[in-house]
N, C-alpha and C positions, 0 to 999 in steps of 0.2 A: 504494500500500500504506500502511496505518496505519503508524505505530510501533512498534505492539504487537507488528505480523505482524514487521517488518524484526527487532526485540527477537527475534523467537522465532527466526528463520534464523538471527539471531546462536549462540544458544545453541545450537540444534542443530548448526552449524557446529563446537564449542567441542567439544561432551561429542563430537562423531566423530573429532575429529582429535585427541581425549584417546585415547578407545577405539583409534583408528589406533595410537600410538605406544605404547600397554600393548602392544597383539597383537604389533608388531612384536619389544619386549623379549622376549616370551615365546618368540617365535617363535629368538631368537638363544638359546636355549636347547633348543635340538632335539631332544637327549640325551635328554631327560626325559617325551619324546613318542613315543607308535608313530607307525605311517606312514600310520593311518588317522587321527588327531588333526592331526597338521602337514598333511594334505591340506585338511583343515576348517578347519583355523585360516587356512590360506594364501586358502583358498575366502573367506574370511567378511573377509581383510585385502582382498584383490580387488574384495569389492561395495563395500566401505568406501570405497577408494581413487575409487570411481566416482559413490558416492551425493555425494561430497566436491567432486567436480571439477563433478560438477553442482550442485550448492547454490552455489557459487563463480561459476560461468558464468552464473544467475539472479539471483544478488545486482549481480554488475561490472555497472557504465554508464560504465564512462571509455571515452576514445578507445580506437580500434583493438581493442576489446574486442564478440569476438560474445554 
């Protein structure tokens, strides 16, 4: 991979796990949500949590690391 691409996983890495930790804030205010919003929101921390673990799993090359 270039530098450019590694630079860009970096960044999208950055603004997902920014975006992660806003929804989660939000999320700790429940109150302020119906039950079809905190289903969406939970839904959309979910993919996040996933799109996250895999950009992370394509980036690592250290040992013991798939």
């Amino acid at each position: 991979m270039t530098n450019s691409t590694m630079m860009t996983m970096g960044i999208q890495t950055s603004r997902a796990k920014r975006m992660l930790k806003m929804l989660e804030s939000l999320l700790s205010y429940d109150h302020l949500y119906s039950d079809d919003k905190l289903r969406e929101m939970k839904a959309q921390r979910n993919v996040l949590k996933e799109e996250i673990a895999e950009m992370e799993a394509r980036r690592s090359k250290g040992f013991g690391k798939k």
